[in-house]
C-alpha positions in Angstrom: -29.3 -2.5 6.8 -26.7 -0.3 6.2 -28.7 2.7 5.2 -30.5 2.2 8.5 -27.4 2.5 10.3 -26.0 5.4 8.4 -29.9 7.2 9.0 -29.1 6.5 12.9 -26.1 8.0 13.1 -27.5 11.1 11.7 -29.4 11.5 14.9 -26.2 11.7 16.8 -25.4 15.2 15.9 -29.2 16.2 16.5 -30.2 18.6 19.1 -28.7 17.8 22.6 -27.0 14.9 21.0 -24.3 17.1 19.6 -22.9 17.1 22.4 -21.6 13.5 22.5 -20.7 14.5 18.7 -18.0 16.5 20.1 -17.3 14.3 23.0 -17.0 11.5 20.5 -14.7 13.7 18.0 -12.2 14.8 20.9 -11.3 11.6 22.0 -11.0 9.7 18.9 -8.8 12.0 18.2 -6.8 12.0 20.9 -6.6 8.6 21.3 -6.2 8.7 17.4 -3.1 10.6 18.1 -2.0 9.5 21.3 -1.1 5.1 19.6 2.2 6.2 19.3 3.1 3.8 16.0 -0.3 1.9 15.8 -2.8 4.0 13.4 -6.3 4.5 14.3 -8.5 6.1 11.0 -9.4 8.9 13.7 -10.5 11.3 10.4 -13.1 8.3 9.0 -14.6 9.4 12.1 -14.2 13.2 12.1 -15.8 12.5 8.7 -18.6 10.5 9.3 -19.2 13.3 12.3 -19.6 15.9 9.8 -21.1 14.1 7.2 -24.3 13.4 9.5 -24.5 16.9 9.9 -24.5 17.8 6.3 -27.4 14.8 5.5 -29.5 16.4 8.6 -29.2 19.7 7.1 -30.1 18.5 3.5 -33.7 16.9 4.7 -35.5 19.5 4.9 -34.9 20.2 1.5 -32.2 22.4 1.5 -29.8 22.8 -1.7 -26.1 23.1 -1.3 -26.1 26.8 -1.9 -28.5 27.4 1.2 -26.5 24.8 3.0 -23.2 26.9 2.7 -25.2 30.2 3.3 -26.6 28.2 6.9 -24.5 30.0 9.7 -25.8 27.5 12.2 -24.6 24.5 9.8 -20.5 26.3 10.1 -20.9 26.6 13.7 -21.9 22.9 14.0 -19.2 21.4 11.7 -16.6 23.8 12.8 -17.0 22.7 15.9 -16.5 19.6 15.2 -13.2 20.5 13.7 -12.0 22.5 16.9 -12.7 20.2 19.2 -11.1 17.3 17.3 -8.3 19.4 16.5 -7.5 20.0 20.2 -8.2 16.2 21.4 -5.4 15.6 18.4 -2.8 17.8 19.9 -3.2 16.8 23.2 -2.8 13.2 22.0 0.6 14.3 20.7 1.5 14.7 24.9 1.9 10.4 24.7 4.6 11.3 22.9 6.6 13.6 24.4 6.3 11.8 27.4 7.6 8.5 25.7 11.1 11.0 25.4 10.9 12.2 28.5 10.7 9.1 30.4 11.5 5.7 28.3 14.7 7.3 26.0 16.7 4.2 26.5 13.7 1.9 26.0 12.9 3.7 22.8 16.5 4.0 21.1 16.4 -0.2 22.0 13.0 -1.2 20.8 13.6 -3.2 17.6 10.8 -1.7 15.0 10.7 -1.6 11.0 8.0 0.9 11.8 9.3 3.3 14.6 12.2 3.0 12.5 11.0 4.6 9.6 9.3 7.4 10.7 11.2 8.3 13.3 13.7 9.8 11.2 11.4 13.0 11.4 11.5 14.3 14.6 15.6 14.8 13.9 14.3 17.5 11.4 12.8 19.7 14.1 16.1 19.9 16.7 18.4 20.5 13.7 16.3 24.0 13.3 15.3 24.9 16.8 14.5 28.5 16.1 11.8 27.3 13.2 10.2 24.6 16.2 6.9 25.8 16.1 7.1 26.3 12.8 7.7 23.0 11.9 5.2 21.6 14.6 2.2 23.6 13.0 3.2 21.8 9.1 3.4 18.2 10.8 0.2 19.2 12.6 -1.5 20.2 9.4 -0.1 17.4 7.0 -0.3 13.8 6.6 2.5 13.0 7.9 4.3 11.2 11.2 4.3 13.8 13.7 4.8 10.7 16.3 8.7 10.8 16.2 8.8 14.6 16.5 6.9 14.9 19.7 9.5 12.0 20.7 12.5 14.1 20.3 11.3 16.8 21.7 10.6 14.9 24.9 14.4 13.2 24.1 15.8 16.8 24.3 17.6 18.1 26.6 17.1 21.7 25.3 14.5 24.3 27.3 11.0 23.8 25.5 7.9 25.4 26.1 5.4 22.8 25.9 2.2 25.1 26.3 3.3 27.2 23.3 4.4 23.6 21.2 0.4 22.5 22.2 -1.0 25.7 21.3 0.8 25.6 17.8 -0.2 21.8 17.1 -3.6 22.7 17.5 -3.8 25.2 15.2 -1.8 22.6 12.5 -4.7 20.3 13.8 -7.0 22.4 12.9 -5.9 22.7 9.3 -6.2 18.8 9.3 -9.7 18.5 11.6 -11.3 21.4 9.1 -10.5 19.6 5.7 -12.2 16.4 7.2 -15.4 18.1 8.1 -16.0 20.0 4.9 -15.1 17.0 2.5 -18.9 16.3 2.4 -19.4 19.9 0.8 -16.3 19.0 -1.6 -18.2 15.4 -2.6 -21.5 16.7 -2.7 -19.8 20.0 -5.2 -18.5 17.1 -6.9 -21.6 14.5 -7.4 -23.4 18.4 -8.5 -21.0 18.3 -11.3 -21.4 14.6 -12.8 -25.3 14.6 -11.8 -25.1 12.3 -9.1 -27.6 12.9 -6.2 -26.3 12.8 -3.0 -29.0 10.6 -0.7 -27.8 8.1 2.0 -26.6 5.4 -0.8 -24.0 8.1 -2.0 -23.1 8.9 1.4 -22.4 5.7 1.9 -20.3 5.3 -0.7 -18.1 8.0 0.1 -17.6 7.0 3.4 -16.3 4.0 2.6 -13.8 5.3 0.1 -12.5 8.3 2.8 -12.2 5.0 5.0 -9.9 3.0 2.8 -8.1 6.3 1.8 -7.6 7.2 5.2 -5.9 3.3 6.1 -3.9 4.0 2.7 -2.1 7.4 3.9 -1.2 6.1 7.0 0.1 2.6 5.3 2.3 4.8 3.4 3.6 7.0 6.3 4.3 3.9 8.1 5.9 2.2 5.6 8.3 4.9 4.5 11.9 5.5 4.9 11.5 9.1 6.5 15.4 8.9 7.9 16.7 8.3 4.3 14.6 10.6 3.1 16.1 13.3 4.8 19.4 11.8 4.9 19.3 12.3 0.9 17.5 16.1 1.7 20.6 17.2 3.5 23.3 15.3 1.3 22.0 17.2 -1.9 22.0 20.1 0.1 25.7 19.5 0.8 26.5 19.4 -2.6 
């Protein structure tokens, strides 16, 4: 049954369904990004997205070295990646809004969570001339970017939010464009032991980049970000 299911979602990305693929990417993603505090395995489905598109391209009998040589097969997945990777930015605007509009609700709101990460964001108005700079790395990396787009909403200094977007996306990307070529990194992988990849594989590895995507953001979540750099800028001290 669940071979059946995974064989049906590999006609989502098929033809004029591709489409919804990227409909489906950009707002996971930006709902993925827009639950401020609440984690939604957004790149489970950025993976599964791509992942179809590998399997369709492997039916006909294509090996991996005529897969990667496949212009039409880049065009399809890096789409994929683009469009997430701009749904995931935007979803960063929830936000910035929440410090624009709710400062005193959010310096109130009792939360082990919130508390933890939002430690972060402090690291971004400490260096205001390296902003985007440090936008584009919490873009591209695991980590909470949640608390940063906070502060910046909380400041009072001038920012330009177009340019802040335009730089997140292109951290997103970094992030969106590992997700979709994991399949090629797997299937280089199974090549190596002598596993064949076929829907039971790909099955398999889903699940696992599913319980490794819930296990990052457990640990992002559950970390002490504000002691973290509390300690960072005492050693520096010293």
């Amino acid at each position: 049954m669940i071979i059946q299911s995974r064989q049906n979602i590999s006609g989502l990305t098929e033809g004029s369904n591709y489409v919804i693929a990227l409909l489906i990417a950009f707002f996971i993603c930006l709902i993925g990004n827009a639950s401020v505090g609440f984690p939604i395995p957004y790149p489970f489905v950025i993976f599964s997205l791509s992942n179809s598109i590998f399997i369709r391209y492997s039916d006909p009998g294509l090996n991996l070295s005529g897969i990667l040589l496949n212009g039409p097969f880049w065009l399809e997945i890096l789409g994929i990646a683009i469009v997430g990777g701009l749904g995931s930015a935007l979803g960063e605007l929830v936000g910035y809004l929440i410090g624009m509009g709710a400062k005193k609700v959010v310096s109130k709101t009792p939360s082990k969570t919130l508390d933890n990460v939002k430690g972060f964001g402090k690291l971004v108005l400490d260096h205001p001339k390296s902003m985007h700079i440090y936008i584009f790395i919490a873009a591209a990396l695991p980590i909470p970017d949640d608390p940063l787009w906070i502060a910046l909403g909380m400041s009072d200094k001038k920012i330009n939010f177009p340019i802040c977007i335009l730089w997140a996306w292109l951290g997103k990307n970094v992030t969106t464009v590992f997700y979709v070529i994991f399949p090629i990194l797997i299937s280089l992988g199974f090549g190596a032991t002598g596993i064949e990849v076929d829907d039971f594989s790909s099955v398999i590895t889903e699940s696992l980049m599913l319980i490794i995507t819930l296990a990052i953001m457990q640990f992002i979540l559950s970390f002490n970000w504000e002691k973290y750099l509390e300690n960072r800028i005492e050693k520096k001290r010293l």
